[in-house]
Each structure stands twice: as C-alpha cells, then as structure tokens.
C-alpha positions as CSV (number, residue, x, y, z in Angstrom):
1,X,-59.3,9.0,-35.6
2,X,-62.9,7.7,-34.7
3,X,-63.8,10.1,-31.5
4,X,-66.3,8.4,-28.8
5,X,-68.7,10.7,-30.1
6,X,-68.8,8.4,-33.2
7,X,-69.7,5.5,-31.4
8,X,-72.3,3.7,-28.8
9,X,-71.9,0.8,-26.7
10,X,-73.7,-2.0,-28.0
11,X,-71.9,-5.1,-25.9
12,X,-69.6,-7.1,-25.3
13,X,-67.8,-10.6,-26.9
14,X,-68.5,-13.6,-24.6
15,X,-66.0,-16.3,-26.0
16,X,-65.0,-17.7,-29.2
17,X,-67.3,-19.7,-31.0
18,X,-66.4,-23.3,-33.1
19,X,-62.9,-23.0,-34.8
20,X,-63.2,-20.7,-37.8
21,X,-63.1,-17.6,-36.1
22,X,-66.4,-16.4,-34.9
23,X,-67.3,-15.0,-31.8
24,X,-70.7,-14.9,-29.5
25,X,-71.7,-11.2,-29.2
26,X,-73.9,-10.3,-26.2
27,X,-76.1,-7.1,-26.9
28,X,-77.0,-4.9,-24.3
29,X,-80.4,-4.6,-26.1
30,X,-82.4,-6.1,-28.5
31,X,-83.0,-3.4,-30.9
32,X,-79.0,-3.9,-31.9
33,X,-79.0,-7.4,-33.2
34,X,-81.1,-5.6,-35.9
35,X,-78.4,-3.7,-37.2
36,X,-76.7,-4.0,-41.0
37,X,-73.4,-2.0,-39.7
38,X,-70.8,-3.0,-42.3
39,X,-68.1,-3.1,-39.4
40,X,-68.3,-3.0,-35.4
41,X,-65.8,-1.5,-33.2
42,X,-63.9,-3.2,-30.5
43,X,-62.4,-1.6,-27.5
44,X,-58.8,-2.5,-27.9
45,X,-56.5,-0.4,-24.8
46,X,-59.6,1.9,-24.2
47,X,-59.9,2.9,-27.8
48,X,-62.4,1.9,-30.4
49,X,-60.8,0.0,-33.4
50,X,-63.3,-1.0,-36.5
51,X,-63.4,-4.5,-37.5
52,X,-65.5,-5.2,-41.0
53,X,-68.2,-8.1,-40.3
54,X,-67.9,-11.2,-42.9
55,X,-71.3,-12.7,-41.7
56,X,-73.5,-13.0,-38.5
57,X,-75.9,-15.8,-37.3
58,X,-78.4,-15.6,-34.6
59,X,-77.4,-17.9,-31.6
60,X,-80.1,-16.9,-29.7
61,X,-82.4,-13.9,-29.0
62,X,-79.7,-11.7,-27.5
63,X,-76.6,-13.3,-28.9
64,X,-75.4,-12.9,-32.1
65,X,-72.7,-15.3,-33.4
66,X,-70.3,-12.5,-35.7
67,X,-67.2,-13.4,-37.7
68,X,-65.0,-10.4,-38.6
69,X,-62.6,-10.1,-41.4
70,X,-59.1,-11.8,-40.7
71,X,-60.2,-13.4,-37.5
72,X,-59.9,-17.1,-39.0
73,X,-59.2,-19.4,-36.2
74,X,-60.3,-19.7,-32.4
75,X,-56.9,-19.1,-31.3
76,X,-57.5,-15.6,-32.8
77,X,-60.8,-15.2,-31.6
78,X,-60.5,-15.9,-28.1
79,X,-58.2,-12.7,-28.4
80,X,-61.2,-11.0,-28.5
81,X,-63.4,-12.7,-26.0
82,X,-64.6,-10.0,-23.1
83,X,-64.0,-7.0,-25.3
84,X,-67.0,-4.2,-25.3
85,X,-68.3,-3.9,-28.4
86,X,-69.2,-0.1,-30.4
87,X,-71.5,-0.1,-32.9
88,X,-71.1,3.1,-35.4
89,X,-73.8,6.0,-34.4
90,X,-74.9,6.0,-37.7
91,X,-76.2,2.6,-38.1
92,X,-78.6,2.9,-35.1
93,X,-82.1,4.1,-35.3
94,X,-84.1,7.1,-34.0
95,X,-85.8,5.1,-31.2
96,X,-85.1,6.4,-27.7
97,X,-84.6,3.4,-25.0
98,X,-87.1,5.2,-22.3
99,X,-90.5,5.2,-24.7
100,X,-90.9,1.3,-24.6
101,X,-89.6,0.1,-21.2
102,X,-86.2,1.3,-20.8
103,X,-83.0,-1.4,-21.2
104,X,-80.7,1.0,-19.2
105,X,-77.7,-0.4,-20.2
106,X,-78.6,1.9,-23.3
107,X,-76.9,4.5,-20.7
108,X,-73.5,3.1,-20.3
109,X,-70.8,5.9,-21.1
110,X,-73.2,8.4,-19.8
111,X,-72.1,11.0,-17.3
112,X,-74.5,11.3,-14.5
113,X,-74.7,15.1,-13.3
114,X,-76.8,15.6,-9.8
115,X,-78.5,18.4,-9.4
116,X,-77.0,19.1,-5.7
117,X,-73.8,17.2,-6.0
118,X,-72.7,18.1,-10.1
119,X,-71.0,15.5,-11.9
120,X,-70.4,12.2,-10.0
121,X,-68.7,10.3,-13.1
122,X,-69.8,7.8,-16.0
123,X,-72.3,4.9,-16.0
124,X,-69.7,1.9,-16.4
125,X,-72.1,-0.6,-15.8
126,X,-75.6,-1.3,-14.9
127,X,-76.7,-3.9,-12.4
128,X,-79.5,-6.0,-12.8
129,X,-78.9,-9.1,-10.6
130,X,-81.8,-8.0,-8.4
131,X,-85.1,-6.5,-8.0
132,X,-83.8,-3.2,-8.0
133,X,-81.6,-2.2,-11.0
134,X,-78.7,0.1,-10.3
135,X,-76.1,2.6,-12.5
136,X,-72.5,1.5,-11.2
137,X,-71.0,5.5,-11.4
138,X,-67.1,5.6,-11.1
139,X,-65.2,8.6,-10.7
140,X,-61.6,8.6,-9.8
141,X,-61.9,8.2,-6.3
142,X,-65.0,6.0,-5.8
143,X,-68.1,4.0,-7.6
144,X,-71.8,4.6,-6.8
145,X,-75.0,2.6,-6.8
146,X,-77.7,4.9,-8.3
147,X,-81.1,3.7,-8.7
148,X,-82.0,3.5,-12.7
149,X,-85.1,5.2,-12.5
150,X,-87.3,7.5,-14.7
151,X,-88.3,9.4,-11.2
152,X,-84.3,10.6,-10.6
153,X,-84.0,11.5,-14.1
154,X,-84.5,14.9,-15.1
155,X,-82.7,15.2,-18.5
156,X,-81.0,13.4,-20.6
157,X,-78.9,15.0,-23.6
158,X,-78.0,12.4,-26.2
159,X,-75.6,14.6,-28.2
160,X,-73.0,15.0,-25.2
161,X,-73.8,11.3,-23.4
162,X,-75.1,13.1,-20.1
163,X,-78.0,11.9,-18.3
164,X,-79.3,14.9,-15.8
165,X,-80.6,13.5,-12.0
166,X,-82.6,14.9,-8.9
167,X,-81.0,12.2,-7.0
168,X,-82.0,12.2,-2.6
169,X,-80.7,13.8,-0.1
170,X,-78.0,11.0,1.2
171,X,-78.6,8.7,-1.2
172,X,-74.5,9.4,-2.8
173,X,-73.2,8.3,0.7
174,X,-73.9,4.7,0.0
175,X,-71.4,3.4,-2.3
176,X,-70.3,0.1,-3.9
C-alpha cells in the first residue's frame, strides 16, 4: 500500500480535455511540469491510487495536458476532473521551495506546530487571491488563516511534512 509518506502534492485535474481521454493538469509549481514520473497518483476516497502516464503535452506554462493509461474517452476523463494530483517522492528533485522565492503551495499536507499553541492541524490549502498570501489550517473543529511567511517560520522538517511557527500572540483567534 503506497503510504502518504511516498508521495507529494503536485496539483490537481481541472477538466477533461478534447475526446480521447486527456486531462488539463494544474501544478502547484513550476518545477513539477519538469518531471519524467512514469505514473502520477490520483486521490481517489482520500487515498492515492497510481495511474501510468501514456503522453503529456504542454498547454501552457503551468498546465500540463496528461493522458493516463485506460482513460480513452472524455466521458472517462471528466471522472477525474477536480481530483488532487501526487506525484511519487522519488521523481522530484533536491531543490527546496524557500531558496528561490517560495511557491507555498509546496506546503500543502504540512502540519503547522506553533510554538505557544502546539499543533493546530494541516495546510489544506493556500490562499493567494490577495496581497497577503495565507495557509488555510484545518483541524477537526475549525480552519485558520496563517500568514505564509518566512518571518513565522522557524523549522521546517521535510521527512515528517511539519512546518515549525513562532506565530503572534492573538493571531489564532481570527479564523476563516
């Protein structure tokens, strides 16, 4: 079974794409569209499932049209459309996001741990509709809007998906 360990998040599937079966892939950042992975996962009921690429085509800078094996049709591939997409640990490179202008959505599926607080959950998502990009945390009970910047973070450990923060006093009462 392929743990989460085994995996990153790379993107997700916009929508199918003319009517043999290929799909437009989003990536959270650039560095992935240069990746050879034989196969990419898809998260399919909260588990990553492997599907072997047949070819890929660049649909624009960011947006990779993919066709995976036995996915022949559009009827098939809008199946898939709005699914987060994995790509296998071992087909990414050494570089870290933070030395060349972080993308943060490099830190989705990372648990944020406050110094003060402890753990407050996982970055789900990361928001970037304004001037001021923020993690969207969930735990059980609630989401938070943390800023995504260097000047909160105090560690990050790649290994176990945690990113360490010095976060403000008050700054945990504001939530989404």
């Amino acid at each position: 079974m392929i743990s989460r360990n085994d995996v990153h998040p790379a993107g997700r599937l916009l929508k199918a794409y003319g009517i043999k079966g290929e799909l437009l892939l989003l990536f959270d950042r650039p560095g992935f569209t240069d990746t050879d992975a034989p196969y990419y996962f898809l998260e399919i009921d909260g588990l990553p499932v492997p599907f072997f690429v047949e070819n890929t085509a660049f649909h624009s800078d960011d947006i990779l049209r993919v066709k995976f094996a036995d996915i022949n049709d559009e009827t098939q591939a809008a199946r898939y459309a709005g699914l987060r997409v994995y790509l296998p640990r071992e087909s990414l490179s050494e570089d870290h996001p933070g030395e060349q202008g972080a993308d943060w959505r490099f830190f989705i599926g990372y648990t944020v741990v406050d110094r003060a607080h402890g753990e407050l959950g996982v970055i789900e998502e990361v928001e970037d509709s304004t001037l001021n990009i923020l993690f969207v945390v969930r735990d059980p009970e609630t989401d938070y809007l943390i800023p995504a910047t260097e000047d909160f973070i105090t560690g990050v450990d790649e290994q176990q998906k945690i990113i360490d923060m010095d976060l403000p006093e008050g700054l945990i009462d504001y939530r989404e």
